[in-house]
Backbone as JSON Lines, residues from 0, in Angstrom:
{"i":0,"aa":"X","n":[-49.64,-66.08,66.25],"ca":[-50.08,-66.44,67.58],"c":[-48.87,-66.96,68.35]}
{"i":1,"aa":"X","n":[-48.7,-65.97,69.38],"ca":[-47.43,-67.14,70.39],"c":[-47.65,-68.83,70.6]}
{"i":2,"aa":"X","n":[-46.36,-69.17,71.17],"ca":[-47.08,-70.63,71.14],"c":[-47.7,-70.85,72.55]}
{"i":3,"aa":"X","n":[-47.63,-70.12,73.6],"ca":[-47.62,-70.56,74.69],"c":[-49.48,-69.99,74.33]}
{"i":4,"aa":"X","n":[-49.87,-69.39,73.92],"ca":[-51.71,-68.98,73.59],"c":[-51.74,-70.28,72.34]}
{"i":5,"aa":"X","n":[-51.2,-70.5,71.48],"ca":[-51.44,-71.76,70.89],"c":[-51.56,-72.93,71.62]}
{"i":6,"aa":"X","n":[-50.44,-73.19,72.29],"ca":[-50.59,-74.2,73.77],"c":[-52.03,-74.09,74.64]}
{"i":7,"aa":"X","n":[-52.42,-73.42,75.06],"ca":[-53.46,-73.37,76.09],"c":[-54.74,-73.49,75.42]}
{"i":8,"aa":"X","n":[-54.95,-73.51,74.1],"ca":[-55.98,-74.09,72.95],"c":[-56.23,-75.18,72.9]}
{"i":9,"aa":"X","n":[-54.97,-75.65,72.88],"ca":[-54.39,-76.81,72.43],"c":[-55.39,-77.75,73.93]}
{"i":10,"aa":"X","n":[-54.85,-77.58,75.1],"ca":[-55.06,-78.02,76.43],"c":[-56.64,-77.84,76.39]}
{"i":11,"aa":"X","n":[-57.45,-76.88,75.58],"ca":[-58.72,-76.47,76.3],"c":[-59.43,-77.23,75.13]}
{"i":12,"aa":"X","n":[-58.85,-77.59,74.05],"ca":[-59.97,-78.44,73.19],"c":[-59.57,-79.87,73.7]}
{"i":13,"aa":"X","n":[-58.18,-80.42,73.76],"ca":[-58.31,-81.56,74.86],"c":[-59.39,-82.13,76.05]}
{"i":14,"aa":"X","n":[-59.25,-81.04,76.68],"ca":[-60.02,-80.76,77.98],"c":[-62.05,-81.15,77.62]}
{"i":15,"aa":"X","n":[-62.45,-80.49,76.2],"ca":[-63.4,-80.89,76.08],"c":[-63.42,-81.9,75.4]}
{"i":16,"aa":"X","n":[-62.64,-82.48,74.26],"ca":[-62.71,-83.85,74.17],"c":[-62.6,-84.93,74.98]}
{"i":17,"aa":"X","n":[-62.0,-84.71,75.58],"ca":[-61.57,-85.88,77.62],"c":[-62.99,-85.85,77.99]}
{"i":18,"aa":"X","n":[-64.11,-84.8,78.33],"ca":[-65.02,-84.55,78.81],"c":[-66.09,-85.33,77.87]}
{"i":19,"aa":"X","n":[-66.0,-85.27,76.41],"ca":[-67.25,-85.92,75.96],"c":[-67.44,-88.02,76.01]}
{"i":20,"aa":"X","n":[-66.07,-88.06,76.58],"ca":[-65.79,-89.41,76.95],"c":[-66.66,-90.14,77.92]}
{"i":21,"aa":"X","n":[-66.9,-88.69,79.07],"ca":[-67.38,-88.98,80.39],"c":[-69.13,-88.89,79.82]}
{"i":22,"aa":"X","n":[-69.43,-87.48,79.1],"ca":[-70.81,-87.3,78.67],"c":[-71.6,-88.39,78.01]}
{"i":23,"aa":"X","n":[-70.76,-88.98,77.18],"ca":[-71.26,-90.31,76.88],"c":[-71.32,-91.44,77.35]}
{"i":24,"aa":"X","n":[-70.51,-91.23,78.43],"ca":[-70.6,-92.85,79.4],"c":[-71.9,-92.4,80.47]}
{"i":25,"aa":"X","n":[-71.94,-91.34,80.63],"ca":[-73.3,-91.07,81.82],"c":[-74.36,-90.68,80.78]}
{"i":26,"aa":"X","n":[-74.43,-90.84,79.75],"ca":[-75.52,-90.33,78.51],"c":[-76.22,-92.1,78.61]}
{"i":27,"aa":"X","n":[-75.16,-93.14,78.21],"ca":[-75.41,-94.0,78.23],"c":[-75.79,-94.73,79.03]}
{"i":28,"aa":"X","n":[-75.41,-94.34,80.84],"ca":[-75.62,-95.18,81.69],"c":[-76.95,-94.97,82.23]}
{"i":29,"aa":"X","n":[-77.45,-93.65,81.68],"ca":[-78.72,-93.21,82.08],"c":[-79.57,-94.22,81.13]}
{"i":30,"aa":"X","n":[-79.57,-94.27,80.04],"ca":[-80.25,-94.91,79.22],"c":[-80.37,-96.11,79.68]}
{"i":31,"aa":"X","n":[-79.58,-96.66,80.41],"ca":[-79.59,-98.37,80.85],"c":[-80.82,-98.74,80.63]}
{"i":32,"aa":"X","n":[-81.61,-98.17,81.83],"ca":[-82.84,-99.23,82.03],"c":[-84.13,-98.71,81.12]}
{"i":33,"aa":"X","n":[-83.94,-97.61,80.71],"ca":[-84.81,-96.91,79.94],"c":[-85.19,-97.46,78.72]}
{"i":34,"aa":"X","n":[-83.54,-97.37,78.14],"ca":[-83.77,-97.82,75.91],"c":[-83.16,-99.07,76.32]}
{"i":35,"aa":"X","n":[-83.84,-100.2,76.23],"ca":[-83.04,-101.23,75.81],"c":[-81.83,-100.99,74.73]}
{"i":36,"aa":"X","n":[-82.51,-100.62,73.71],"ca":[-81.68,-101.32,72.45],"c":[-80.82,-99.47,72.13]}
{"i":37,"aa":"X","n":[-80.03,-98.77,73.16],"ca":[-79.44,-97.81,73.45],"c":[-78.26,-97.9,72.85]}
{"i":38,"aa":"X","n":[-77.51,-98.97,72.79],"ca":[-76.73,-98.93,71.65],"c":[-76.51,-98.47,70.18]}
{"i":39,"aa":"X","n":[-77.64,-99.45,69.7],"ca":[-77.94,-99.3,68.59],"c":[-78.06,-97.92,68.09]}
{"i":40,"aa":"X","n":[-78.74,-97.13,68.81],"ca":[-79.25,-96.12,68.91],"c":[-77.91,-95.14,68.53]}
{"i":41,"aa":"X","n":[-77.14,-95.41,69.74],"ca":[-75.92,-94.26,70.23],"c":[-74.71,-94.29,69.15]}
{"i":42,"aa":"X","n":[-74.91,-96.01,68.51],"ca":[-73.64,-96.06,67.14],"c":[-74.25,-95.41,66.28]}
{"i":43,"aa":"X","n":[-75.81,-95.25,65.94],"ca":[-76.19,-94.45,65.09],"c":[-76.2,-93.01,64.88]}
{"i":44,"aa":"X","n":[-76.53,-92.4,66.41],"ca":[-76.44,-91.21,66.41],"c":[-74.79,-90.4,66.68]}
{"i":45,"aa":"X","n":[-73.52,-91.52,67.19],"ca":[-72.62,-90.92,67.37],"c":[-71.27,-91.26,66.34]}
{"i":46,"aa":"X","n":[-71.95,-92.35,65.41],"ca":[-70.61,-93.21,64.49],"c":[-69.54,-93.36,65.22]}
{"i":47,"aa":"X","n":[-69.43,-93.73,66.64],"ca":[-68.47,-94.51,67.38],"c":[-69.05,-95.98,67.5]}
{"i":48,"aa":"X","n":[-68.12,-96.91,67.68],"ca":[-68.28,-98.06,67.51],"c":[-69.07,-98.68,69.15]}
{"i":49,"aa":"X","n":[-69.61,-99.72,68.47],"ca":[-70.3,-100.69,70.02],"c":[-69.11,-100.73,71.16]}
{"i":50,"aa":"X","n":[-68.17,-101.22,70.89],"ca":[-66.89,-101.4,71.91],"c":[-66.4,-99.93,72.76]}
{"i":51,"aa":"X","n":[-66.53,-99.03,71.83],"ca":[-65.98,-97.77,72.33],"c":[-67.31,-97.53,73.12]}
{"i":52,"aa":"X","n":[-68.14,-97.13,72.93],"ca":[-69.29,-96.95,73.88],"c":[-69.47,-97.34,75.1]}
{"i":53,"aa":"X","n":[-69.32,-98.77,74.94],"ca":[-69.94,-99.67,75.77],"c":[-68.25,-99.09,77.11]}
{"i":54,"aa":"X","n":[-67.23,-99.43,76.47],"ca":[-66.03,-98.74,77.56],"c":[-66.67,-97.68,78.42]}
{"i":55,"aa":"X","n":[-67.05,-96.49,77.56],"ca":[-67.27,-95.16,78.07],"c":[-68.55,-95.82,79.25]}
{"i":56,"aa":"X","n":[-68.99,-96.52,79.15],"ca":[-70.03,-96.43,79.68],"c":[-70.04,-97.17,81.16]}
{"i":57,"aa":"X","n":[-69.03,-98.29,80.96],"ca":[-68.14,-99.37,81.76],"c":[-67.5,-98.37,82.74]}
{"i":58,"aa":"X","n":[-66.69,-97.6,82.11],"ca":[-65.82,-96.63,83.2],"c":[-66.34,-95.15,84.04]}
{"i":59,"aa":"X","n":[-67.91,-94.9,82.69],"ca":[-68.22,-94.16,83.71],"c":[-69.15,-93.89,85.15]}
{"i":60,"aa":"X","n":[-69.99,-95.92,84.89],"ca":[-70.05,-96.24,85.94],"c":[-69.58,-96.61,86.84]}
{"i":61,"aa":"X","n":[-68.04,-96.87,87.22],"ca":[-67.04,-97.08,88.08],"c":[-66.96,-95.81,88.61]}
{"i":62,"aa":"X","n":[-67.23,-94.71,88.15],"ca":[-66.54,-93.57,88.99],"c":[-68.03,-92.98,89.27]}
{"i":63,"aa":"X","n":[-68.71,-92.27,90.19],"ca":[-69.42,-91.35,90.5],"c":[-68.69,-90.15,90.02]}
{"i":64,"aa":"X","n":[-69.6,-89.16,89.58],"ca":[-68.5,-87.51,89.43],"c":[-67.94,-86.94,90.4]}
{"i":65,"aa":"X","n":[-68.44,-87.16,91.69],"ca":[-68.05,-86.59,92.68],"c":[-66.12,-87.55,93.05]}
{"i":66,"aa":"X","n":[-65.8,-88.54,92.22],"ca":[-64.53,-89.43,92.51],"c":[-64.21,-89.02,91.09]}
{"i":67,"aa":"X","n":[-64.28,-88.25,90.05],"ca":[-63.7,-88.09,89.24],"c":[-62.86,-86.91,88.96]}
{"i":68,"aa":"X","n":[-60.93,-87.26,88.99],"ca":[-60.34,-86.52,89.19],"c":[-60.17,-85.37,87.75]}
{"i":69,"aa":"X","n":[-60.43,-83.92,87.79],"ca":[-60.26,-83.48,86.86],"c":[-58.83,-83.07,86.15]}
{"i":70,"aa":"X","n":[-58.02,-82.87,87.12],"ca":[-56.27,-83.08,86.86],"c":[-56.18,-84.69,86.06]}
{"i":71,"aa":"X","n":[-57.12,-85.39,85.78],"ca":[-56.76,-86.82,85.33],"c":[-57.31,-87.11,83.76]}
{"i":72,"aa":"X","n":[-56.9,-87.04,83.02],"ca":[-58.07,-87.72,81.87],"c":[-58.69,-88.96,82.05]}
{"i":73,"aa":"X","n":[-59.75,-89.1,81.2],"ca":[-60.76,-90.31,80.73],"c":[-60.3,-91.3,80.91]}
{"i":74,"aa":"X","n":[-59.25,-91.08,80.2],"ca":[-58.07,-92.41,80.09],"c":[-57.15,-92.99,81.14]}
{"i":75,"aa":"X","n":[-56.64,-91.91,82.05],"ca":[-56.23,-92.43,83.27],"c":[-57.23,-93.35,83.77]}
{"i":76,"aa":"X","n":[-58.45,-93.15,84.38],"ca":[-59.8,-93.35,85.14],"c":[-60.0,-94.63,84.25]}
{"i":77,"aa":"X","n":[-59.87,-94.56,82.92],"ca":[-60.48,-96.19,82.4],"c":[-58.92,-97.3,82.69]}
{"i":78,"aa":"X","n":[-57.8,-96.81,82.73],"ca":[-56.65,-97.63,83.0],"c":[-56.92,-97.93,84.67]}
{"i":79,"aa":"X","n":[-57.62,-97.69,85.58],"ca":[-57.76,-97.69,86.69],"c":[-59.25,-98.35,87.14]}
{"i":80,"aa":"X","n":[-60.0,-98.72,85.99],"ca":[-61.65,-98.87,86.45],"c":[-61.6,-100.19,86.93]}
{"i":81,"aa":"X","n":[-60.57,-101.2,86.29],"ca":[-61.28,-102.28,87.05],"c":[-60.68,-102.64,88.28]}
{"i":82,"aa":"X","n":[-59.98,-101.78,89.03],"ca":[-59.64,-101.99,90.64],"c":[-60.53,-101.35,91.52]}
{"i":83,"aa":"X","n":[-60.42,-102.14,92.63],"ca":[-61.42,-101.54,93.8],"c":[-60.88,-100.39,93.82]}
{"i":84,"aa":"X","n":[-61.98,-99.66,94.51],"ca":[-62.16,-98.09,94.56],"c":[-60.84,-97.79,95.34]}
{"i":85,"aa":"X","n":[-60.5,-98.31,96.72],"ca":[-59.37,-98.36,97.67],"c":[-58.35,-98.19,96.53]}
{"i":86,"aa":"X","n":[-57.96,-98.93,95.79],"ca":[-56.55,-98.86,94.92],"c":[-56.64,-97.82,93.55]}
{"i":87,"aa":"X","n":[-58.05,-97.57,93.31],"ca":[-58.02,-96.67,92.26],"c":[-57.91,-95.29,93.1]}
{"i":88,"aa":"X","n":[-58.07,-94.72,94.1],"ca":[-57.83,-93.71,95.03],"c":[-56.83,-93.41,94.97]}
{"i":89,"aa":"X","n":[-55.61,-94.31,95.66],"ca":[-54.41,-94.66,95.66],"c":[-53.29,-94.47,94.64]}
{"i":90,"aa":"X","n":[-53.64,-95.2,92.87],"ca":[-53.38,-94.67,91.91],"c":[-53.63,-93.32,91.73]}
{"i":91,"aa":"X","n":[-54.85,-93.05,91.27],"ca":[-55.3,-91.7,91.31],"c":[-54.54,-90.18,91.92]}
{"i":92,"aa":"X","n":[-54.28,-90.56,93.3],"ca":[-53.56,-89.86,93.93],"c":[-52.21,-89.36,93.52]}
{"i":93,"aa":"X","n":[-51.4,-90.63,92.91],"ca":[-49.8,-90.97,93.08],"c":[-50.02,-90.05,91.31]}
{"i":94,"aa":"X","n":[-50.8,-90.5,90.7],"ca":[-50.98,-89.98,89.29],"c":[-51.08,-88.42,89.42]}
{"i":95,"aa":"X","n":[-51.65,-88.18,89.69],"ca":[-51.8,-86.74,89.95],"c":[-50.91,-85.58,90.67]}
{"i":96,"aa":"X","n":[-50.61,-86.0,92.1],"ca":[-49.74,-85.13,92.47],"c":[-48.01,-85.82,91.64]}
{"i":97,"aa":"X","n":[-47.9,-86.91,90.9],"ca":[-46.65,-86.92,90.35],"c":[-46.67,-86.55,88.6]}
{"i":98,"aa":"X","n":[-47.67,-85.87,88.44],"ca":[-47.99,-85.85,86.96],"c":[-47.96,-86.96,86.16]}
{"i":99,"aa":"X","n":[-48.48,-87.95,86.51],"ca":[-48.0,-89.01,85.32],"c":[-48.79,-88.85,83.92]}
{"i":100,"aa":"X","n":[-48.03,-89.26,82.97],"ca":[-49.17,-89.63,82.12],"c":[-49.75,-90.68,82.29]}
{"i":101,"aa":"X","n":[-50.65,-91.3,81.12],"ca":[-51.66,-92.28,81.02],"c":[-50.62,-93.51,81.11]}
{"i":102,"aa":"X","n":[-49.91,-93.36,80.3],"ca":[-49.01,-95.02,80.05],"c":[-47.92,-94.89,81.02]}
{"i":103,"aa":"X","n":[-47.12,-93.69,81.67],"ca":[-46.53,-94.22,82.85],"c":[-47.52,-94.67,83.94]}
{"i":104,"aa":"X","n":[-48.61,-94.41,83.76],"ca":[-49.46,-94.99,85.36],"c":[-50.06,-96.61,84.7]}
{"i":105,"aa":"X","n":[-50.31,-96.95,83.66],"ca":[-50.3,-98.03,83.05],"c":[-48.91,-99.06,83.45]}
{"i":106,"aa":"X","n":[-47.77,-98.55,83.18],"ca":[-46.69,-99.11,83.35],"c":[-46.37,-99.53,85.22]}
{"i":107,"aa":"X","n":[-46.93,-98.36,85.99],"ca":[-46.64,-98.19,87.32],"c":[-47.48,-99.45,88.41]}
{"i":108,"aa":"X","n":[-48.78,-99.35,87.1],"ca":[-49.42,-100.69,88.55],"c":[-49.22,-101.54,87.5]}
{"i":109,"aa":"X","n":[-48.88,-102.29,86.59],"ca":[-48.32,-103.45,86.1],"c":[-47.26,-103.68,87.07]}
{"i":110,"aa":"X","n":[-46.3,-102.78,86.78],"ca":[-45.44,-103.46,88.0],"c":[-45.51,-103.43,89.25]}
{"i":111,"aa":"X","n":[-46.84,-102.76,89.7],"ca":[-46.59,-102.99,91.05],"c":[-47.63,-104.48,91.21]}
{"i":112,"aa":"X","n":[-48.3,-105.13,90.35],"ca":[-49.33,-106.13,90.43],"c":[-48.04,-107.34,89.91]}
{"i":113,"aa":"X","n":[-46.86,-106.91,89.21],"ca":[-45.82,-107.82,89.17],"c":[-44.75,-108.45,90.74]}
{"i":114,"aa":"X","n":[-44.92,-107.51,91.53],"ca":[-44.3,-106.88,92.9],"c":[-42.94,-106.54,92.34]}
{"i":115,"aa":"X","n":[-42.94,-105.68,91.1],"ca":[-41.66,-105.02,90.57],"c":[-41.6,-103.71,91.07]}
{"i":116,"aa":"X","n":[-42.81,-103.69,92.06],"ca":[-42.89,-101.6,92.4],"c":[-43.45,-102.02,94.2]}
{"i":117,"aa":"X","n":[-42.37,-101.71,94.65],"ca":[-42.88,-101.37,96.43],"c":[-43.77,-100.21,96.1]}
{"i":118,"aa":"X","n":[-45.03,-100.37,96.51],"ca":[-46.14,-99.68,96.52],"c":[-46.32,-97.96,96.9]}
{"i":119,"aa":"X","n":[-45.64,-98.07,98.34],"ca":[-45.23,-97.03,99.04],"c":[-43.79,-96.4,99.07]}
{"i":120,"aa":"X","n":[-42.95,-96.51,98.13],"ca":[-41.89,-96.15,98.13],"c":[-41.63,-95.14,97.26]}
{"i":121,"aa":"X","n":[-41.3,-93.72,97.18],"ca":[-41.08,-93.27,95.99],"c":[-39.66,-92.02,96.35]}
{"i":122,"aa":"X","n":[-39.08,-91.91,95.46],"ca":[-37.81,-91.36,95.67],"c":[-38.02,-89.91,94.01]}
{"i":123,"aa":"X","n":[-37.59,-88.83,94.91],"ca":[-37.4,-87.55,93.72],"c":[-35.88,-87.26,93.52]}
{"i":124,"aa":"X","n":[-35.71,-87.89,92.49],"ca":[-34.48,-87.59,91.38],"c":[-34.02,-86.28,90.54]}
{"i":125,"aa":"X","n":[-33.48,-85.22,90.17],"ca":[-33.68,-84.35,89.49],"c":[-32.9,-84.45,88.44]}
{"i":126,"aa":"X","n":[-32.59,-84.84,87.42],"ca":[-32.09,-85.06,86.23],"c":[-31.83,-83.87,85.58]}
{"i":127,"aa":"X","n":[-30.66,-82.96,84.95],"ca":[-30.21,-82.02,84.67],"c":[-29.53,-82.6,83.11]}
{"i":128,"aa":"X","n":[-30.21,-82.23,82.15],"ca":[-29.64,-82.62,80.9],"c":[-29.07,-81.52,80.1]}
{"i":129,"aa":"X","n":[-28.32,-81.76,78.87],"ca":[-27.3,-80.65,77.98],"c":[-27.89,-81.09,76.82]}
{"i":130,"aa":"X","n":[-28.7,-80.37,75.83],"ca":[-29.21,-81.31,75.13],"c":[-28.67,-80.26,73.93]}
{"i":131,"aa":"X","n":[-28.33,-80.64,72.8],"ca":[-28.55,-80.08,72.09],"c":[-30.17,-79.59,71.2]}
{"i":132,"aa":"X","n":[-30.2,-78.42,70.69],"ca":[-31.38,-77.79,70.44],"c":[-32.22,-78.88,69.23]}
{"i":133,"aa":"X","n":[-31.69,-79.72,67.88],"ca":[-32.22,-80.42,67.79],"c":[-32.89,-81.87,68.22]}
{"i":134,"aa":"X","n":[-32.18,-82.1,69.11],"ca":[-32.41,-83.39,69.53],"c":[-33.65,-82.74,70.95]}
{"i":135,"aa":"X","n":[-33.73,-81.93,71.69],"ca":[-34.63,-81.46,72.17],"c":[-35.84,-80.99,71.33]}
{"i":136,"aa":"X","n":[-36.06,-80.44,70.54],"ca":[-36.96,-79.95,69.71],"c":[-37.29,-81.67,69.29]}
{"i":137,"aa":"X","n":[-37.17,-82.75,68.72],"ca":[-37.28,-84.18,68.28],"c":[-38.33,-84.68,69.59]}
{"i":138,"aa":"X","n":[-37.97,-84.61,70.54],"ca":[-38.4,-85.31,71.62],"c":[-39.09,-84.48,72.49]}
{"i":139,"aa":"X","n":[-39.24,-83.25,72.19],"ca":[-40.91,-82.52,72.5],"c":[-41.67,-82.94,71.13]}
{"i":140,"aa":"X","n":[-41.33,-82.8,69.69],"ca":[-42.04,-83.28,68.67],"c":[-43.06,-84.34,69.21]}
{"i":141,"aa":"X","n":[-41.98,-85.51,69.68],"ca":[-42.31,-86.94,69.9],"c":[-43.47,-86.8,71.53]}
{"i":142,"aa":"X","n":[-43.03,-86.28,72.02],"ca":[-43.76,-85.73,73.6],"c":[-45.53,-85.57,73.35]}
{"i":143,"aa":"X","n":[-44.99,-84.6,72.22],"ca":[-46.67,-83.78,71.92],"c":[-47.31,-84.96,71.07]}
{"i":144,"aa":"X","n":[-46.57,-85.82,70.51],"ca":[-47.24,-86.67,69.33],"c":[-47.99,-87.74,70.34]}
{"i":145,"aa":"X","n":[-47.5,-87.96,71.36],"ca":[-47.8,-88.91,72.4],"c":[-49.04,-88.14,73.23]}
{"i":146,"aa":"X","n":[-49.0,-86.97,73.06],"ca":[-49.78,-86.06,74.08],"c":[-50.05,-86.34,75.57]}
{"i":147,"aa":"X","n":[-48.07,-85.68,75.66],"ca":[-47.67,-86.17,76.85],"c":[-46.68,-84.47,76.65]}
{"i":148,"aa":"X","n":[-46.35,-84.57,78.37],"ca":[-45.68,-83.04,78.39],"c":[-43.76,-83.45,78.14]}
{"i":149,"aa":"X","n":[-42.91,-83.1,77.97],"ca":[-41.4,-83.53,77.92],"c":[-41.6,-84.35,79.33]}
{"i":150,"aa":"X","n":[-41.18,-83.86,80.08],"ca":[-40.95,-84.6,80.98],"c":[-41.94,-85.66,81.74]}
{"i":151,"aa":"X","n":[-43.11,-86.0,81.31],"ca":[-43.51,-87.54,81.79],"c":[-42.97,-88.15,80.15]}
{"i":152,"aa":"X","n":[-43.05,-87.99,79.22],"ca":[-42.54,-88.64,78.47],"c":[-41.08,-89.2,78.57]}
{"i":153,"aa":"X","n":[-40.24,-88.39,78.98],"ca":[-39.06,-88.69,78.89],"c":[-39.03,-89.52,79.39]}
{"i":154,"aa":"X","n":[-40.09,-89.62,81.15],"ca":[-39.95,-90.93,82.37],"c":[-40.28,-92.0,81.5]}
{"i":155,"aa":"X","n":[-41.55,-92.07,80.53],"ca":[-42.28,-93.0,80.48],"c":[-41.17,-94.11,79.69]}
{"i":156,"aa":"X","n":[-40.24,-93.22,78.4],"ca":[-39.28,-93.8,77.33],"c":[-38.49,-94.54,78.32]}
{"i":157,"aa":"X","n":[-38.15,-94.08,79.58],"ca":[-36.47,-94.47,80.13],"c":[-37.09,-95.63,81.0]}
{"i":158,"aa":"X","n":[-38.77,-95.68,81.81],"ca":[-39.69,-96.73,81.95],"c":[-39.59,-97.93,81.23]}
{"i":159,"aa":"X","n":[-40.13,-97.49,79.91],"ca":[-39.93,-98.97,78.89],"c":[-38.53,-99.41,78.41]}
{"i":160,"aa":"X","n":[-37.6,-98.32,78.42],"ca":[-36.09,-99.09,78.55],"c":[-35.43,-99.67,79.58]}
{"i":161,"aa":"X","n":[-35.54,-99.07,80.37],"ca":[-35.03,-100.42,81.76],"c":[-36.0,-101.54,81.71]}
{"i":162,"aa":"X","n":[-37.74,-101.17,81.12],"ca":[-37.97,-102.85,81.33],"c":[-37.17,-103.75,80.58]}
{"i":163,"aa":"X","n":[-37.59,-102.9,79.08],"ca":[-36.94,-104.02,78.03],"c":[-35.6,-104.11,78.58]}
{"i":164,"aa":"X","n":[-34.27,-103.28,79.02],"ca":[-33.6,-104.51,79.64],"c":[-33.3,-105.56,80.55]}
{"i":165,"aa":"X","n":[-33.74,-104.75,81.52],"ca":[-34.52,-105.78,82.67],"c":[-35.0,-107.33,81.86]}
{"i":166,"aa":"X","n":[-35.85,-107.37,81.14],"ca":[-36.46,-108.1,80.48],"c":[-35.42,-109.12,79.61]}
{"i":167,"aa":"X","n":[-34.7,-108.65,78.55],"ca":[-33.52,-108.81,78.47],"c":[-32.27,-109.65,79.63]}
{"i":168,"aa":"X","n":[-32.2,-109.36,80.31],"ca":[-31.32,-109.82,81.23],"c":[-31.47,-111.01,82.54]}
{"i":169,"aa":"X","n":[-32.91,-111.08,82.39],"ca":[-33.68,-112.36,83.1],"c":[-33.7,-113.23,81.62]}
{"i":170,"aa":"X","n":[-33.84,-113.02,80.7],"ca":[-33.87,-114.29,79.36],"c":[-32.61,-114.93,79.36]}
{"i":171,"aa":"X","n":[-31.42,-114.08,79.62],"ca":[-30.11,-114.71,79.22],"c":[-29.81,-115.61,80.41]}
C-alpha cells in the first residue's frame, strides 16, 4: 500500500474516533434529565471511566453542532470549553486557518491569558531547513507519535523551548 493511501486511513479512522467523543457527549447530554443514574449506566455499557464521560459531556454541551468546527478535533473544542463563546470563536478561528495543533493552541491562550501573546498580532515566517534524511525521518516519527503533522509539531517543540528558556532567564 503507498503511504500517502496508508495516510488517508490513517486520517479517516482518526476522524471517526474524534467523532465518537462528540456522540457520547450528546448521547449523554440527552440522557440528562431522562436517566438519572446515566452514568452508571454509560461506564457500564462503554468501559470508559466516570471522568472521561462526564468531560465528553461537559464539552459537548458548550458547543451546539452547528459551532462545532470540523477542521478542529474534540480536543481542540475541550481545550477551549471553558471560555466564553466570544473567545472560543476567536481561538477556534486562529486554530484553524493557522493549522494548529491541540497543544500549540493550548500553549497559545496560556500565553495570551499570561499577556505573553498580543492577541491580535500575528506575523508569517517561512523557515527553510537542510535536514539530513535521518534526523527528518526521527521527527516525523516523533510528529506522528504526537499525532501532529511535521510542521505544527516542529512550532509546538521550538514553542516549549523558548518558553523553557524564557523561563530560565527570568529565574536567574
Amino acid at each position: 500500500m503507498p503511504l500517502e493511501e496508508w495516510q488517508d486511513i490513517g486520517r479517516k479512522i482518526f476522524g471517526a474516533a474524534d467523532s465518537t467523543s462528540w456522540w457520547l457527549g450528546d448521547w449523554l447530554a440527552y440522557g440528562r434529565s431522562t436517566y438519572p443514574d446515566r452514568y452508571r449506566r454509560a461506564v457500564e455499557e462503554t468501559l470508559l471511566d466516570y471522568q472521561t464521560l462526564r468531560n465528553y459531556a461537559w464539552v459537548s454541551r458548550r458547543y451546539a453542532p452547528r459551532r462545532r468546527r470540523a477542521t478542529l478535533s474534540f480536543q481542540h473544542h475541550a481545550e477551549l470549553a471553558s471560555l466564553p463563546e466570544a473567545e472560543q470563536e476567536y481561538w477556534m478561528d486562529r486554530a484553524e486557518r493557522l493549522n494548529w495543533s491541540k497543544s500549540f493552541l493550548r500553549n497559545r491562550v496560556r500565553a495570551a491569558r499570561q499577556g505573553e501573546e498580543p492577541a491580535a498580532v500575528e506575523a508569517r515566517v517561512d523557515i527553510h531547513l537542510n535536514l539530513p534524511q535521518e534526523r527528518r525521518t526521527r521527527w516525523s516519527q516523533a510528529a506522528s507519535a504526537a499525532e501532529q503533522d511535521l510542521q505544527s509539531w516542529a512550532m509546538s517543540m521550538l514553542d516549549d523551548a523558548a518558553a523553557h528558556i524564557l523561563r530560565q532567564d527570568e529565574a536567574a
